[in-house]
Legacy VTK file of the C-alpha trace (Angstrom):
# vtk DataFile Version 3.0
C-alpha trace
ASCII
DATASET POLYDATA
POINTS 382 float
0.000 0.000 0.000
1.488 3.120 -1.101
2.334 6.180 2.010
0.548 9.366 2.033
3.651 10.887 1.798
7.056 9.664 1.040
10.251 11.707 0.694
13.393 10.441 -0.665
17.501 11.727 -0.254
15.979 15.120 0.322
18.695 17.998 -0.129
19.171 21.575 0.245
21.465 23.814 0.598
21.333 27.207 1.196
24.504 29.396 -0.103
26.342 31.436 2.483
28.496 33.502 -0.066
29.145 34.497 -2.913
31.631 35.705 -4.979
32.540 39.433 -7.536
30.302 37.243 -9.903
27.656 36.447 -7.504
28.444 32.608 -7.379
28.170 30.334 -4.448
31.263 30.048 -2.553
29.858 28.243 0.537
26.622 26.980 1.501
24.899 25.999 4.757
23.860 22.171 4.265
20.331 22.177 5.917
19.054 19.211 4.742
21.572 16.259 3.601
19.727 13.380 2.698
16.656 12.494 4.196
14.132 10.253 3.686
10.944 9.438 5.617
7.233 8.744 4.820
3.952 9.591 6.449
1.029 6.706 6.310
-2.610 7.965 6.267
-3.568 9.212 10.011
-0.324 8.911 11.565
1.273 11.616 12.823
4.868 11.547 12.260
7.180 14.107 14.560
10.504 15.265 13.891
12.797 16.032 16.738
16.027 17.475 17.230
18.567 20.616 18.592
17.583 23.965 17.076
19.457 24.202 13.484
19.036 20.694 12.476
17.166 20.901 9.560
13.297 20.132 10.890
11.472 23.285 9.384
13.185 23.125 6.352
11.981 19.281 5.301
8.643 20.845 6.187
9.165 22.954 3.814
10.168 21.090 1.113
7.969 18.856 1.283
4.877 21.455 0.665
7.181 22.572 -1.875
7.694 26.696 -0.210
10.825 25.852 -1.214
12.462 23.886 -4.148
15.285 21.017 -3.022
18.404 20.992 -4.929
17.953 16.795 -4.735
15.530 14.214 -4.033
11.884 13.714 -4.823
8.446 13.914 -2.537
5.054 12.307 -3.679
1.734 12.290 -2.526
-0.305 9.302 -2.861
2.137 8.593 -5.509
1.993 11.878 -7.472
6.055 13.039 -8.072
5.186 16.559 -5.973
8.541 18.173 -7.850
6.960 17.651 -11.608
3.910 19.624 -10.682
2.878 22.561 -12.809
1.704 26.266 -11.083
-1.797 24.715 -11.596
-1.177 21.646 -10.093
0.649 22.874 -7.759
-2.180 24.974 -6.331
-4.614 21.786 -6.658
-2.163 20.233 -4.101
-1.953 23.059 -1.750
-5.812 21.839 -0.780
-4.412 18.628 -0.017
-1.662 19.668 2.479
-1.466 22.368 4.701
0.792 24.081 7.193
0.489 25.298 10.776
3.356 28.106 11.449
5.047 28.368 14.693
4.056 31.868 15.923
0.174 32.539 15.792
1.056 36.310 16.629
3.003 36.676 12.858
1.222 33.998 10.793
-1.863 35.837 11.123
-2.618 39.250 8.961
-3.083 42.077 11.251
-5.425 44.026 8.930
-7.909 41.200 8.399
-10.713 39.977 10.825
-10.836 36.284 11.490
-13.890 35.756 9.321
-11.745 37.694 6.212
-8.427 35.245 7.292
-11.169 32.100 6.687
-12.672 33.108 3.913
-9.453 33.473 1.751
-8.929 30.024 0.916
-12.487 28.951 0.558
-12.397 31.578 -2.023
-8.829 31.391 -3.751
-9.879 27.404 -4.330
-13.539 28.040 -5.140
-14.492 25.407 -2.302
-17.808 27.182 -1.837
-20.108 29.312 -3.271
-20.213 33.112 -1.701
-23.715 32.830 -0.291
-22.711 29.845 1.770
-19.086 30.868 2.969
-20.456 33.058 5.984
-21.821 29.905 7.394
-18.713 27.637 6.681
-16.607 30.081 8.619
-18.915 29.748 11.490
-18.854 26.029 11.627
-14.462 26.023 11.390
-14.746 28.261 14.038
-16.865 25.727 16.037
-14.304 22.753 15.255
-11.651 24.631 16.592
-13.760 25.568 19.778
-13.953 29.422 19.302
-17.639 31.274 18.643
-18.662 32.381 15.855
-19.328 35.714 16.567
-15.381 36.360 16.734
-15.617 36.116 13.296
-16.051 39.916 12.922
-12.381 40.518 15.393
-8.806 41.193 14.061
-6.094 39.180 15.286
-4.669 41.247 18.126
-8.105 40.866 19.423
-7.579 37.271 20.524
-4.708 35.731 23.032
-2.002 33.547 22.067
-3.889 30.190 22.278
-7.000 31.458 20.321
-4.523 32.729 17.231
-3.206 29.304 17.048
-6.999 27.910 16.863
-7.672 30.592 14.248
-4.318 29.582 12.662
-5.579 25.688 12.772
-9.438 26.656 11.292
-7.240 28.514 8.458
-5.484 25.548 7.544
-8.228 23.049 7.658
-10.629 25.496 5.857
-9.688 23.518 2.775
-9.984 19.833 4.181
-6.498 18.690 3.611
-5.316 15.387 4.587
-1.839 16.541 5.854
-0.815 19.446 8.155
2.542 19.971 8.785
2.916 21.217 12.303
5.458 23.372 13.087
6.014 23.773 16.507
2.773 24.988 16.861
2.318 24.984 20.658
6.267 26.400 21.631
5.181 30.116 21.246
2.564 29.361 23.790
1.961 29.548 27.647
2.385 26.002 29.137
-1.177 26.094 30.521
-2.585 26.555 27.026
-0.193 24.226 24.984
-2.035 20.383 26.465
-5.381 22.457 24.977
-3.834 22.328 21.527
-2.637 19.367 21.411
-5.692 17.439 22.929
-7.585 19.591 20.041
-5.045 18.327 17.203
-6.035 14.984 18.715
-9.272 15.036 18.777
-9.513 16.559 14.951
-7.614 13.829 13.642
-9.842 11.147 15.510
-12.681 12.813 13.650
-11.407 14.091 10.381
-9.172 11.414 9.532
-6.038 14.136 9.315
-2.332 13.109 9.355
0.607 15.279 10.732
4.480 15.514 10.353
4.961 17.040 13.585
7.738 19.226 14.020
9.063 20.201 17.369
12.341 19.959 19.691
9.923 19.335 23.065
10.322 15.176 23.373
8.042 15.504 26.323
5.107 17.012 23.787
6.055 14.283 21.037
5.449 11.629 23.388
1.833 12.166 23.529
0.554 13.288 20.017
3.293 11.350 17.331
3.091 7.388 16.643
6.498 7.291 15.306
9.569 9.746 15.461
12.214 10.622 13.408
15.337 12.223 15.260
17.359 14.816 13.183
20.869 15.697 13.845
22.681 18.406 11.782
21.058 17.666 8.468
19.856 14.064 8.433
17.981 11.650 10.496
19.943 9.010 12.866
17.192 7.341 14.110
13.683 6.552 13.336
11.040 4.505 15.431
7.479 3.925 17.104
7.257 6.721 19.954
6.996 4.043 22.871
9.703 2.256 21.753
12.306 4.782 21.222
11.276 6.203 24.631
11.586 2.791 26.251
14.544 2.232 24.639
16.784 4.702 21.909
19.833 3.020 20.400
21.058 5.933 19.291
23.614 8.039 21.523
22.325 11.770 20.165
18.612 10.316 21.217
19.672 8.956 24.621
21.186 12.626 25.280
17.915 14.425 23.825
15.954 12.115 25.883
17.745 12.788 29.076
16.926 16.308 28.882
13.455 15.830 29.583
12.073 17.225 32.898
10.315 14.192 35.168
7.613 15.290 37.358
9.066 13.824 39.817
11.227 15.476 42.373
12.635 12.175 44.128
12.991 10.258 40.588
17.230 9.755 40.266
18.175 10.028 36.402
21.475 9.743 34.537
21.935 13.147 33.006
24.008 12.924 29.701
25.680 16.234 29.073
27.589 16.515 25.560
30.581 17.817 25.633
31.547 20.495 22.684
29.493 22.965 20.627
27.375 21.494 17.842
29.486 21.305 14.579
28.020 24.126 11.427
25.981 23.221 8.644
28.847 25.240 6.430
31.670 22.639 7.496
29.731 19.698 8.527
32.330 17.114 10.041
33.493 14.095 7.911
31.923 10.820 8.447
29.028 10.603 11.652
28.028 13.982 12.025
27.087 13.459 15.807
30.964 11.754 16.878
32.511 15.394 17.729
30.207 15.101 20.577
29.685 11.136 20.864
31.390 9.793 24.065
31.623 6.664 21.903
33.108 7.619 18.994
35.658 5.580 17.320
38.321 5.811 14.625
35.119 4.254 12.254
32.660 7.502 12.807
35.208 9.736 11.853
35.614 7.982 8.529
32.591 6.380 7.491
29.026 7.859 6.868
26.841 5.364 8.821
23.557 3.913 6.681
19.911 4.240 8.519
19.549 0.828 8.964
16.593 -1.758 10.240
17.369 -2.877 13.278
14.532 -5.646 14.097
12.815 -5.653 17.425
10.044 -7.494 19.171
7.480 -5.997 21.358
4.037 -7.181 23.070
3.403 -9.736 20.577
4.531 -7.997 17.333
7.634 -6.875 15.501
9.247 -3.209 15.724
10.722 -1.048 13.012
13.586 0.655 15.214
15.834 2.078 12.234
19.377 3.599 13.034
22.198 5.363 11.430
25.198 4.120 14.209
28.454 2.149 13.264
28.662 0.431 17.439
24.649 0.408 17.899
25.048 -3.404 18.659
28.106 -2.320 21.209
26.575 0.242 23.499
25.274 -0.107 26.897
21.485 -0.204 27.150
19.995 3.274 28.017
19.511 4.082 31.653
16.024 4.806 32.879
14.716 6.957 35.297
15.171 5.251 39.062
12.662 6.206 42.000
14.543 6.782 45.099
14.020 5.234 48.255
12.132 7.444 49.877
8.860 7.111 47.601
6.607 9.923 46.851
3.840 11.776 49.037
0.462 10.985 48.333
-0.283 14.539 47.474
2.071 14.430 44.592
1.577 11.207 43.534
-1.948 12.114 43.165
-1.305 15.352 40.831
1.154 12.934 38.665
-1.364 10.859 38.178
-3.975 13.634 37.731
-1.651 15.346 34.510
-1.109 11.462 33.481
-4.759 11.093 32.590
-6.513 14.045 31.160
-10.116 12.816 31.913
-9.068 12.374 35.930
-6.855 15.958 35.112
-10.627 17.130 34.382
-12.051 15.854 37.274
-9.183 16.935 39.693
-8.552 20.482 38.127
-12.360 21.023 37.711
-11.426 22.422 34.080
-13.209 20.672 31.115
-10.892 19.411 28.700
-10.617 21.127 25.282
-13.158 19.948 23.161
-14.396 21.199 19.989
-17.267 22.366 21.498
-15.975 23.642 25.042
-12.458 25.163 23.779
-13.516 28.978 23.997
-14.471 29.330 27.453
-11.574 27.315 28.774
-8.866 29.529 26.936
-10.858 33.073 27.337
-9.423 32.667 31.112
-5.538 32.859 29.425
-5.977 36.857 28.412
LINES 1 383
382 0 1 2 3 4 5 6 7 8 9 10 11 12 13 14 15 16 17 18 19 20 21 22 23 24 25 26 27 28 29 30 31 32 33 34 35 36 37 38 39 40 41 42 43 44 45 46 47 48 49 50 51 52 53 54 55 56 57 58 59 60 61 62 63 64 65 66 67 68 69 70 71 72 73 74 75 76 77 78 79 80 81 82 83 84 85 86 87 88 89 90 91 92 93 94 95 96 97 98 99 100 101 102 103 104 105 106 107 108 109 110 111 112 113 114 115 116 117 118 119 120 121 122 123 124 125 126 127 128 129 130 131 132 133 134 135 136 137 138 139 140 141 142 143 144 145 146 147 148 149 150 151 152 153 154 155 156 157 158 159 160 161 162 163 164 165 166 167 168 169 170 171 172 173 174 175 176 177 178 179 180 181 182 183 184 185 186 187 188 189 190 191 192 193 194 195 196 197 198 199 200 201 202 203 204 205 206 207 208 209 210 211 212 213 214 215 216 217 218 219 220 221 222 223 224 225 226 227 228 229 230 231 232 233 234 235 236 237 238 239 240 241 242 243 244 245 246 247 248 249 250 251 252 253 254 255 256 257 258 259 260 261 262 263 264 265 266 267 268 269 270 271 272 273 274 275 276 277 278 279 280 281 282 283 284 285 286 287 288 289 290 291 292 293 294 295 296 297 298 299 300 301 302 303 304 305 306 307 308 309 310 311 312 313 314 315 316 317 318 319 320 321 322 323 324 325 326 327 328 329 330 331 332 333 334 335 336 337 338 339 340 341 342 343 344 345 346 347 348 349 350 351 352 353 354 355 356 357 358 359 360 361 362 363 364 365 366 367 368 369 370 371 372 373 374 375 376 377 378 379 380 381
């Protein structure tokens, strides 16, 4: 069965200067080589350091910008031998949710004018009946539809990204890309956004590359992960079993950086040592063994291969891929170890609470966002 979306050896490279003649001298490699796919209703996250290279494969792969190498298609379609016209007959198919609701918004038009652009640019429906379309995106997204007639600046942080997420599935695409959408917002509004990305894929049938450098956020919206260091990916996997287990040493360190809610809970911290290398003068063979504490005289040669590394789980086989000369040498990953002294009951309680949103709702005594119930929950933010 063919992928959604499936992008092969994507490259680009950006030039950094230029000669009296104007030609490239140097160029920042952004994205070296990568390939992923996306199946229908899965929600695929990319993860890494700021710099890596995640926002630009989004990019590409809407075509916002052209790679210098590689090819994309959608549902089998070759996305880079697309005409203008065809082009814009795609853009209904796949959208994109920007990282800061405050700029990817236009300041001089109200929220009903923002939602009515792309019903109109691709004809989707007729001007008598657009009024009431806006309304009812405005109800998926949990706002009222009276803030139809407000301009941006009107609305808090949290409502612009629900505007922003009405805008892009005014056109009832079957991919978003995701772009960090929740990192420009308070921490109070961002589980809101996500259990509302959630819930409109359950009901709309919607899949997502989801872009972000928060591992604790991935864990609970992506069903696999792809982790991007300097330019390519190094490892690729189902979420729960790269967080039970990453093979990879630049995912054990990203992984390790994730806060536990749990102020008792002992965990093995790995720090890397050095800056991260430049896209202009990527190092020679691994990119990651500058930093690697296990770096031999093979990483600095060779360019390792993403490569199938076959696991079992409960009762079924995992895809665990991995670009690593000594993945079959390293230690297993450390986990997170309770102390002795347990936990009080108090705080057990409120982990628990946060661990399950519908006792969260109970506990808190605040709904959880809904399509119906998101307005009244958020109007508290401003």
């Amino acid at each position: 069965m063919t992928a959604l979306l499936e992008a092969t050896d994507l490259v680009k490279h950006f030039p950094a200067s230029r000669n009296l003649f104007g030609r490239p001298t140097s160029f920042v490699r952004a994205v070296d080589g990568v390939s992923f796919h996306v199946e229908a209703g899965e929600t695929l996250a990319l993860v890494g350091e700021s710099g890596c290279g995640k926002s630009t494969v989004s990019r590409l792969v809407l075509r916002l910008i052209e790679p210098d190498a590689g090819s994309v298609r959608f549902e089998g379609r070759d996305l880079l031998a697309l005409d203008a016209n065809e082009l814009r007959a795609f853009r209904r198919q796949a959208q994109i949710i920007f990282q800061d609701p405050y700029a990817s918004l236009n300041p001089r038009m109200t929220v009903g004018q923002i939602l009515g652009e792309p019903l109109a640019l691709h004809e989707l429906v007729p001007p008598n009946a657009r009024r009431a379309r806006i309304e009812e995106l405005l109800r998926l997204v949990g706002l009222e539809p009276r803030f139809a007639r407000r301009y941006p600046h009107e609305f808090s942080g949290g409502q612009r990204q629900r505007i922003a997420i009405a805008r892009a599935l005014a056109v009832e695409p079957k991919l978003i890309i995701c772009d960090e959408p929740v990192s420009a917002l308070d921490v109070s509004i961002r589980s809101q956004i996500l259990n509302l990305l959630r819930d409109l894929q359950d009901r709309l049938g919607l899949s997502y590359i989801f872009v972000s450098h928060d591992l604790a956020v991935v864990k609970h919206i992506a069903d696999r992960v792809a982790v991007m260091n300097l330019g390519g990916i190094v490892e690729t996997a189902e979420t729960d079993a790269l967080f039970a287990a990453p093979l990879h040493p630049y995912s054990r360190a990203l992984l390790s950086a994730i806060p536990v809610p749990k102020p008792q809970a002992k965990r093995a911290r790995i720090i890397l040592q050095g800056e991260m290398p430049s896209a202009l003068n990527p190092p020679s063979g691994c990119r990651f063994h500058t930093r690697c504490p296990f770096t031999v005289e093979r990483c600095r040669l060779e360019v390792p291969e993403l490569r199938q590394e076959q696991r079992h789980g409960t009762g079924h086989a995992i895809n665990h891929a991995v670009a690593c000369h000594r993945v079959g040498e390293l230690p297993p990953a450390e986990a997170v170890v309770p102390s002795d002294g347990g936990f009080s009951p108090v705080l057990e309680k409120l982990v628990a609470a946060f661990s399950h949103p519908v006792e969260a709702a109970a506990v808190a005594g605040v709904n959880k966002v809904s399509t119906s119930g998101g307005a009244e929950a958020e109007g508290r933010e401003r």
